[in-house]
PyMOL Python script that loads the backbone (N, CA, C, O; Angstrom):
from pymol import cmd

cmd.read_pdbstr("""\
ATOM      1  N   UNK A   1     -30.335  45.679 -19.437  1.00  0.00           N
ATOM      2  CA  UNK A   1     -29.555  44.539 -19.022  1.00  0.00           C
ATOM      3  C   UNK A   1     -28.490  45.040 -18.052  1.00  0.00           C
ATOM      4  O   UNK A   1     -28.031  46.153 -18.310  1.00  0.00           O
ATOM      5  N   UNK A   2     -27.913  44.255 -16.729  1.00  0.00           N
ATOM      6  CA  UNK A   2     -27.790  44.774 -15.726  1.00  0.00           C
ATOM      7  C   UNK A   2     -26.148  43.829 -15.955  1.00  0.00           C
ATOM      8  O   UNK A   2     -26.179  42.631 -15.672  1.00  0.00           O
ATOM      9  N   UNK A   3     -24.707  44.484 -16.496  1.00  0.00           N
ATOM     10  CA  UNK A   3     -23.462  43.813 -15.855  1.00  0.00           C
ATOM     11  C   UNK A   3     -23.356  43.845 -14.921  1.00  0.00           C
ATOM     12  O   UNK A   3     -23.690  44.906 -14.393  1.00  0.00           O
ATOM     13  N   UNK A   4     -22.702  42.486 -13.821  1.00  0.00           N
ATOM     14  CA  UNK A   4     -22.305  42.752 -12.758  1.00  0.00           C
ATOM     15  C   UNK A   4     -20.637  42.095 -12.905  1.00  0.00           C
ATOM     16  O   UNK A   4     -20.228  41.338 -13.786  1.00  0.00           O
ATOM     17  N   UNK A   5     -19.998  42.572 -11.928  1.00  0.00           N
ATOM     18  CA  UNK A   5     -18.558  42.150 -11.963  1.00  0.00           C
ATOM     19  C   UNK A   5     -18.043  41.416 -11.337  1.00  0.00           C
ATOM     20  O   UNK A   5     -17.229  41.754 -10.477  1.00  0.00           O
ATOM     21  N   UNK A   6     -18.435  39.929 -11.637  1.00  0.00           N
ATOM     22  CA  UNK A   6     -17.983  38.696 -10.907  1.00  0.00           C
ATOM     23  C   UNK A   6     -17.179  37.908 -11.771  1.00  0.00           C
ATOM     24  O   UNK A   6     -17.330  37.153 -12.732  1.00  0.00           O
ATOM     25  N   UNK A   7     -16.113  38.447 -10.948  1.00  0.00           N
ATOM     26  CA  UNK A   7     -14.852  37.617 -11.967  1.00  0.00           C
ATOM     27  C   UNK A   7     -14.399  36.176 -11.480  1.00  0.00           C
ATOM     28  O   UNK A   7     -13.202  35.893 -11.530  1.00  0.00           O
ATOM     29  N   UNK A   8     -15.192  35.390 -11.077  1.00  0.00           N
ATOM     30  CA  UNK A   8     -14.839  34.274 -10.616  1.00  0.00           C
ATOM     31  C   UNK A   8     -14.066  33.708 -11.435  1.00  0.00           C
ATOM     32  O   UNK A   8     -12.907  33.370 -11.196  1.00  0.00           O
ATOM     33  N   UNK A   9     -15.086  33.464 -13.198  1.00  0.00           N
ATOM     34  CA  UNK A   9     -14.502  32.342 -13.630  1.00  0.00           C
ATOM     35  C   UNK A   9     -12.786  32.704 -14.546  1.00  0.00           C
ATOM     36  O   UNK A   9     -12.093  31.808 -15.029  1.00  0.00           O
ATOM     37  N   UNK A  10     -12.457  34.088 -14.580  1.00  0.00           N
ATOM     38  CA  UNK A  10     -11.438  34.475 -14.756  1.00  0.00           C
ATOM     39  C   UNK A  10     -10.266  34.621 -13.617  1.00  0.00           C
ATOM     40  O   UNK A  10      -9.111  34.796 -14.003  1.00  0.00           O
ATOM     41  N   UNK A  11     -10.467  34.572 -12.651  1.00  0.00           N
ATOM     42  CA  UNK A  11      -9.612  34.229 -11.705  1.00  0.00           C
ATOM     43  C   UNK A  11      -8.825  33.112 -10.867  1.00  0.00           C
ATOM     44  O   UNK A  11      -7.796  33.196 -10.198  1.00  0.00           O
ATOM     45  N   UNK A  12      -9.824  31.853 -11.191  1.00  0.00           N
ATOM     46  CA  UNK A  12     -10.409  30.574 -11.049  1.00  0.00           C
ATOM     47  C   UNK A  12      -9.028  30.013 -12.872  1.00  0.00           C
ATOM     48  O   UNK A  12      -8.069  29.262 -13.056  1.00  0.00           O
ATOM     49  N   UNK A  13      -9.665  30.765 -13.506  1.00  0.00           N
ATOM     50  CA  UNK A  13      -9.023  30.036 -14.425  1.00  0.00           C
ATOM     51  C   UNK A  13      -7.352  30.146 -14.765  1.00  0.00           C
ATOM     52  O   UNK A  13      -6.600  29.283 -15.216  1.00  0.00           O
ATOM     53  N   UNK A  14      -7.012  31.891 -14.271  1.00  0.00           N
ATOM     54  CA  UNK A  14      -5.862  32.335 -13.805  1.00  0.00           C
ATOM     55  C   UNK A  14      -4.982  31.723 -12.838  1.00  0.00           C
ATOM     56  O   UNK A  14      -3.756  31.681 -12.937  1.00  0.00           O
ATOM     57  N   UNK A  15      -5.871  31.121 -11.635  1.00  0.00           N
ATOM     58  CA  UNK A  15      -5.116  30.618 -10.576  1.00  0.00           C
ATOM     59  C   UNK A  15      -4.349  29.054 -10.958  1.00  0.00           C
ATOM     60  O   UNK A  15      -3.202  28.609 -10.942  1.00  0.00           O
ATOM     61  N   UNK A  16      -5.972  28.450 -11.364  1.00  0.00           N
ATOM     62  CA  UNK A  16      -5.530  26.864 -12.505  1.00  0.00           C
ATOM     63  C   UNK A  16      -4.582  26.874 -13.011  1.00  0.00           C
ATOM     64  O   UNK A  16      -3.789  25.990 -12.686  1.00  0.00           O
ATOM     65  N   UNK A  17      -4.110  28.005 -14.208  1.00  0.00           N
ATOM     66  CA  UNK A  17      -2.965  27.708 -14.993  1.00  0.00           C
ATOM     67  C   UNK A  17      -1.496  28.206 -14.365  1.00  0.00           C
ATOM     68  O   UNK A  17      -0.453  27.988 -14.983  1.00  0.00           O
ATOM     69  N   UNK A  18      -1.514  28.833 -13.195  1.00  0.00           N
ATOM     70  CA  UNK A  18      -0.526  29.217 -12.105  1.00  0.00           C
ATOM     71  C   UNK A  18       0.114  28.280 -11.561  1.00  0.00           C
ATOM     72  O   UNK A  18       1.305  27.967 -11.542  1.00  0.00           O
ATOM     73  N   UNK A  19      -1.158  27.709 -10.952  1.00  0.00           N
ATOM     74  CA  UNK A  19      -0.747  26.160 -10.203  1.00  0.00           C
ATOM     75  C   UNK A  19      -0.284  25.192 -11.332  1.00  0.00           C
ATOM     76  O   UNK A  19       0.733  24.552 -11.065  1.00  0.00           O
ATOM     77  N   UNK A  20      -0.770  25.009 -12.364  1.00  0.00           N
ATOM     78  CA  UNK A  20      -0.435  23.984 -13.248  1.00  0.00           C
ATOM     79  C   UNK A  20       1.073  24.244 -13.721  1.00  0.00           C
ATOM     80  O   UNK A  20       1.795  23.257 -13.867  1.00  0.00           O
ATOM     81  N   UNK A  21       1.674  25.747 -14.010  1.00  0.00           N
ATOM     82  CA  UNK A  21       2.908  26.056 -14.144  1.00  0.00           C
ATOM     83  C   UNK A  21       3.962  25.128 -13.456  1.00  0.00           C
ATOM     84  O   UNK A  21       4.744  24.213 -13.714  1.00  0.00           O
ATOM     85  N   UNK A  22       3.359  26.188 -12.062  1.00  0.00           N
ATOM     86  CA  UNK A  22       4.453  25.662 -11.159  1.00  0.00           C
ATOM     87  C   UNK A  22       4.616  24.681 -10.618  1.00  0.00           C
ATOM     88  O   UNK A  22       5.531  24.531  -9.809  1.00  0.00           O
ATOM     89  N   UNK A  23       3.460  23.425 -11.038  1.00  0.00           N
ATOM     90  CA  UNK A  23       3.779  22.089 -10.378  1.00  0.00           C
ATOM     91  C   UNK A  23       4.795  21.644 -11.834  1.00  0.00           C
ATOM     92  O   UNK A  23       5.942  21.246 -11.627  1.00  0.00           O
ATOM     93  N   UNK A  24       4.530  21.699 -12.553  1.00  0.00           N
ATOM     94  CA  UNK A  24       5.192  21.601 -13.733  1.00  0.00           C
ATOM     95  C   UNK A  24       6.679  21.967 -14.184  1.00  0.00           C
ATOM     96  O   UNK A  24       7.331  21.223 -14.916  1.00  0.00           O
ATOM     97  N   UNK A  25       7.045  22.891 -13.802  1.00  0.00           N
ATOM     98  CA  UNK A  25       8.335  23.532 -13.320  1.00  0.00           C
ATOM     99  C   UNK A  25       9.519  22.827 -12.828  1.00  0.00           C
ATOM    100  O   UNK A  25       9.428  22.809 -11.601  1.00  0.00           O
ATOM    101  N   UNK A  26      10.733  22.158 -13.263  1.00  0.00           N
ATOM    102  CA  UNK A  26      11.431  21.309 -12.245  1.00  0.00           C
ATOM    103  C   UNK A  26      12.072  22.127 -11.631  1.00  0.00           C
ATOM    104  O   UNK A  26      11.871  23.302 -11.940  1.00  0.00           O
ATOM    105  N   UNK A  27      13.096  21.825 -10.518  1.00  0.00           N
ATOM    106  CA  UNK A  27      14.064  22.782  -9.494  1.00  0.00           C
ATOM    107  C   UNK A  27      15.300  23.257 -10.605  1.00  0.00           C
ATOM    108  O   UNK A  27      16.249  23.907 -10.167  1.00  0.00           O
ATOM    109  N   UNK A  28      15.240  22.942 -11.875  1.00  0.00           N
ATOM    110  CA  UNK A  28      16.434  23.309 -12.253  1.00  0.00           C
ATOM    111  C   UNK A  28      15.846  24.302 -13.603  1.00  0.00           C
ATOM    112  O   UNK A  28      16.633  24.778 -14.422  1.00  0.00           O
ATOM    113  N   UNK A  29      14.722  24.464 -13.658  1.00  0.00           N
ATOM    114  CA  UNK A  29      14.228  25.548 -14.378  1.00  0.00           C
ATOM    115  C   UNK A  29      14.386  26.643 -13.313  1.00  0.00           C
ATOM    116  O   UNK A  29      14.883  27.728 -13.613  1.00  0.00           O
ATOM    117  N   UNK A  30      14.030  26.407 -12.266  1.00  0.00           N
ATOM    118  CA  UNK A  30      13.880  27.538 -11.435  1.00  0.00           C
ATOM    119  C   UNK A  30      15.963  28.319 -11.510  1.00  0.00           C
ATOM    120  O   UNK A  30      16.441  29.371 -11.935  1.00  0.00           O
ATOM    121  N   UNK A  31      16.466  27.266 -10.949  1.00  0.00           N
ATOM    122  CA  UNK A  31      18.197  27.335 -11.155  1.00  0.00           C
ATOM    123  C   UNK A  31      18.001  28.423 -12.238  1.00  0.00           C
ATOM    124  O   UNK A  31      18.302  29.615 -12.188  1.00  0.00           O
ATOM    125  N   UNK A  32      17.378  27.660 -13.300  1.00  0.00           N
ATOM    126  CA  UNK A  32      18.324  28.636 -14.632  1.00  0.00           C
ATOM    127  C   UNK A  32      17.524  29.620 -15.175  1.00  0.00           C
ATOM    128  O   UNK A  32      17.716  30.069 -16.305  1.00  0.00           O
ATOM    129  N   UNK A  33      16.490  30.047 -14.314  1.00  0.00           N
ATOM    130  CA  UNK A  33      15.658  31.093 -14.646  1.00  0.00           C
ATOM    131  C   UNK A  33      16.211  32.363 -13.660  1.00  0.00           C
ATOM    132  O   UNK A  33      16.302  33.536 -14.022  1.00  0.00           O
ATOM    133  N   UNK A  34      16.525  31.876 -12.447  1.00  0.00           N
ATOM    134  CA  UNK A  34      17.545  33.017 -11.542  1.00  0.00           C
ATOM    135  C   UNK A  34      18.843  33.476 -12.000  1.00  0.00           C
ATOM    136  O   UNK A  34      19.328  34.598 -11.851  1.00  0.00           O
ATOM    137  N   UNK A  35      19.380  32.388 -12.619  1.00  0.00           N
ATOM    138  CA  UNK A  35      20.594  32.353 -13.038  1.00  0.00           C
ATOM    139  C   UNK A  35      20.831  33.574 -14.376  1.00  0.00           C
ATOM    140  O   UNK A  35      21.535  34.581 -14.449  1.00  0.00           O
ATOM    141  N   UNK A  36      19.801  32.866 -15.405  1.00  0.00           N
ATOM    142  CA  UNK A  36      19.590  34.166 -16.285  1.00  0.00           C
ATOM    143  C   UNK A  36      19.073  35.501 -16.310  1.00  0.00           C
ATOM    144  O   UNK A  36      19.438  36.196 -17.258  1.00  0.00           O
ATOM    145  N   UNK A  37      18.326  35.986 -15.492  1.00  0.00           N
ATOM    146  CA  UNK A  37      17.888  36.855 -14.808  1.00  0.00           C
ATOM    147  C   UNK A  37      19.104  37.715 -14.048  1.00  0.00           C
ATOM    148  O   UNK A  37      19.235  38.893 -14.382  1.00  0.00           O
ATOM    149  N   UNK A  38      19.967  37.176 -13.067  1.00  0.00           N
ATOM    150  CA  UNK A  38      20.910  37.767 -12.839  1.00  0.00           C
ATOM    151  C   UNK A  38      22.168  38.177 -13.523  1.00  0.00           C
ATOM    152  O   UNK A  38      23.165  38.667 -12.992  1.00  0.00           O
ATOM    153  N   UNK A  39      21.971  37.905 -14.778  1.00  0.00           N
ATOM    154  CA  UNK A  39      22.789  37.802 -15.701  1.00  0.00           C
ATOM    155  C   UNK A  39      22.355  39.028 -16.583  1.00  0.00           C
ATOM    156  O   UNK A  39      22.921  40.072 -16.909  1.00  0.00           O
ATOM    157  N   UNK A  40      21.116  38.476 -16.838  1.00  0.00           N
ATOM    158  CA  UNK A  40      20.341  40.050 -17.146  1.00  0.00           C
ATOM    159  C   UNK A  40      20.430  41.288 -17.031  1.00  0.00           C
ATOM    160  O   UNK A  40      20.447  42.217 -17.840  1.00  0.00           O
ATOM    161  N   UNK A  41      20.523  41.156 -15.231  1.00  0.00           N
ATOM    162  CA  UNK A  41      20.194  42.180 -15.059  1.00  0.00           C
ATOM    163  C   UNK A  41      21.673  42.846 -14.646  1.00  0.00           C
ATOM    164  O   UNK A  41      21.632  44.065 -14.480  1.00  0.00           O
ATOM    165  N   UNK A  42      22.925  42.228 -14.467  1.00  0.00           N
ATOM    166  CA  UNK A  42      24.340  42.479 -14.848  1.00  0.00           C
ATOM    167  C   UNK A  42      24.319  43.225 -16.194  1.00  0.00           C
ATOM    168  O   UNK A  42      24.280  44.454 -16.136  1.00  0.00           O
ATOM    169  N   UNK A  43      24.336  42.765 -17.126  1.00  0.00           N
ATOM    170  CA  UNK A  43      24.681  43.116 -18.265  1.00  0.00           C
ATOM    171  C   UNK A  43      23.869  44.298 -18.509  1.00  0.00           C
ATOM    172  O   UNK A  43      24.398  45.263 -19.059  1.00  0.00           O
ATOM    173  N   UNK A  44      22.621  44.336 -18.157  1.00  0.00           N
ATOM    174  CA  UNK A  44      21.783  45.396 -18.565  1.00  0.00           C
ATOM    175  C   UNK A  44      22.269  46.921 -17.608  1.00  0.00           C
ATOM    176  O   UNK A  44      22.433  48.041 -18.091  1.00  0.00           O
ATOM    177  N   UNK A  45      22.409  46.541 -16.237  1.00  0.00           N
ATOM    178  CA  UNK A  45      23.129  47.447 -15.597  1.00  0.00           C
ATOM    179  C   UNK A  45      24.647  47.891 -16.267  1.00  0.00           C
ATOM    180  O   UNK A  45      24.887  49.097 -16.328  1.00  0.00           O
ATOM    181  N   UNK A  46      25.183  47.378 -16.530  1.00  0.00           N
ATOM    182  CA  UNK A  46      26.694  47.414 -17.096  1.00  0.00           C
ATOM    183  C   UNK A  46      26.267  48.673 -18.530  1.00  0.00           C
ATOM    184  O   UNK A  46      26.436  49.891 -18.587  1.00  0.00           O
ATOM    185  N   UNK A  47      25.748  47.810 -19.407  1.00  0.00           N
ATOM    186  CA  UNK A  47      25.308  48.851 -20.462  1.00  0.00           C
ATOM    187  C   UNK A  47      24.639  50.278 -20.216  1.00  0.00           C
ATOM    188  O   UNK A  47      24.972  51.146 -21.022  1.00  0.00           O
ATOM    189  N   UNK A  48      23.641  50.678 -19.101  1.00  0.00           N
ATOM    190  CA  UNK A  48      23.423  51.389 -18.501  1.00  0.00           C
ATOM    191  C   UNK A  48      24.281  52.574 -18.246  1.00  0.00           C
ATOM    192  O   UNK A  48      24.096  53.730 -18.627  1.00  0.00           O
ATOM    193  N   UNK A  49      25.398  52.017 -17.428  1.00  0.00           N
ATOM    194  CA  UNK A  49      26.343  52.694 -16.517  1.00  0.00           C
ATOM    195  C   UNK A  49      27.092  53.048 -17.771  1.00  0.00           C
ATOM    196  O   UNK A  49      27.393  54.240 -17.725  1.00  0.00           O
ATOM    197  N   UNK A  50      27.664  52.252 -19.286  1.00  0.00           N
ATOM    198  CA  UNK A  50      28.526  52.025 -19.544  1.00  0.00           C
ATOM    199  C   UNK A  50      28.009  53.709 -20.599  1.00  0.00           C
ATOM    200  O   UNK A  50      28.848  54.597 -20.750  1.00  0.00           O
ATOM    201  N   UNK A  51      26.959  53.805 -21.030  1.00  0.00           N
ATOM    202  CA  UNK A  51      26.205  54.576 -22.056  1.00  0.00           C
ATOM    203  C   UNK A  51      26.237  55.996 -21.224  1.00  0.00           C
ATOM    204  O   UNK A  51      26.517  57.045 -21.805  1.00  0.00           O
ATOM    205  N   UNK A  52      25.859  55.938 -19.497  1.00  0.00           N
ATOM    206  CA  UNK A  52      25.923  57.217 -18.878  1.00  0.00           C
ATOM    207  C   UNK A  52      27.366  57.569 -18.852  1.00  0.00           C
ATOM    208  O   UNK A  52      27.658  58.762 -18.941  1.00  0.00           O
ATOM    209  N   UNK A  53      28.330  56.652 -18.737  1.00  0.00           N
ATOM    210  CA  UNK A  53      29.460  57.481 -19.243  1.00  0.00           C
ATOM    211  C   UNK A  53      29.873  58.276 -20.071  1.00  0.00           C
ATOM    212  O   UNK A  53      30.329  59.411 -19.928  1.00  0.00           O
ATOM    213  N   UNK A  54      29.656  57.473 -21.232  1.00  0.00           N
ATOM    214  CA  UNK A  54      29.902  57.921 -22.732  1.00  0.00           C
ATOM    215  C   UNK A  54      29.131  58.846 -22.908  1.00  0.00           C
ATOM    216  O   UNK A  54      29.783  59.771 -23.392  1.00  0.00           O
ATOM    217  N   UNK A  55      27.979  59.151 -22.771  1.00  0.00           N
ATOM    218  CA  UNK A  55      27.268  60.599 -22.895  1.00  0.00           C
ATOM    219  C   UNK A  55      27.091  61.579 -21.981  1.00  0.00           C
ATOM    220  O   UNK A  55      26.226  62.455 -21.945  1.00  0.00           O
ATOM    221  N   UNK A  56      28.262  61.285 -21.019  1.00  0.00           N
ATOM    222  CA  UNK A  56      28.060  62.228 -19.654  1.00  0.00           C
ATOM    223  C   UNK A  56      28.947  63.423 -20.054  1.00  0.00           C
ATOM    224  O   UNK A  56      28.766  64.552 -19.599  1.00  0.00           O
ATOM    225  N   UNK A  57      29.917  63.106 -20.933  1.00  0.00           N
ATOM    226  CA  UNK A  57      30.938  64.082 -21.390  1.00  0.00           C
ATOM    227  C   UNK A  57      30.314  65.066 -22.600  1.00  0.00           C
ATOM    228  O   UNK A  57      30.743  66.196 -22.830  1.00  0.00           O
ATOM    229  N   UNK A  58      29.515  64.594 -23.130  1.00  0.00           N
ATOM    230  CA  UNK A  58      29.188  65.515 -24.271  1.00  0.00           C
ATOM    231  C   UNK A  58      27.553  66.688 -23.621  1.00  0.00           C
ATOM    232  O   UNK A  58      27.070  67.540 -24.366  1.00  0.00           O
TER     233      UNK A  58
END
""", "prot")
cmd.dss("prot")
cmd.show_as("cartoon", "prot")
cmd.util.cbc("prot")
cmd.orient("prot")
């Protein structure tokens, strides 16, 4: 028996639920998905920096 690798209907079905997301999506999910994200990635930097301090001395 011979696989071949035609991923149509997995890509096809990937793309469907992509598009279905993002029509779905209002402008203020998007708002508060940047919003938290940059917030994220503040705080996560902060803790970062804050930990290379504290163990830079020892």
């Amino acid at each position: 028996m011979q696989h071949t690798s035609d991923h149509t209907t997995s890509v096809g079905t990937t793309a469907g639920t992509v598009l279905t997301v993002i029509a779905n999506i209002g402008s203020q999910d998007y708002i508060k998905t940047i919003v938290l994200a940059l917030v994220g990635a503040v705080v996560s930097f902060g803790a970062s920096w804050l930990l290379k301090r504290l163990t830079k001395g020892k």
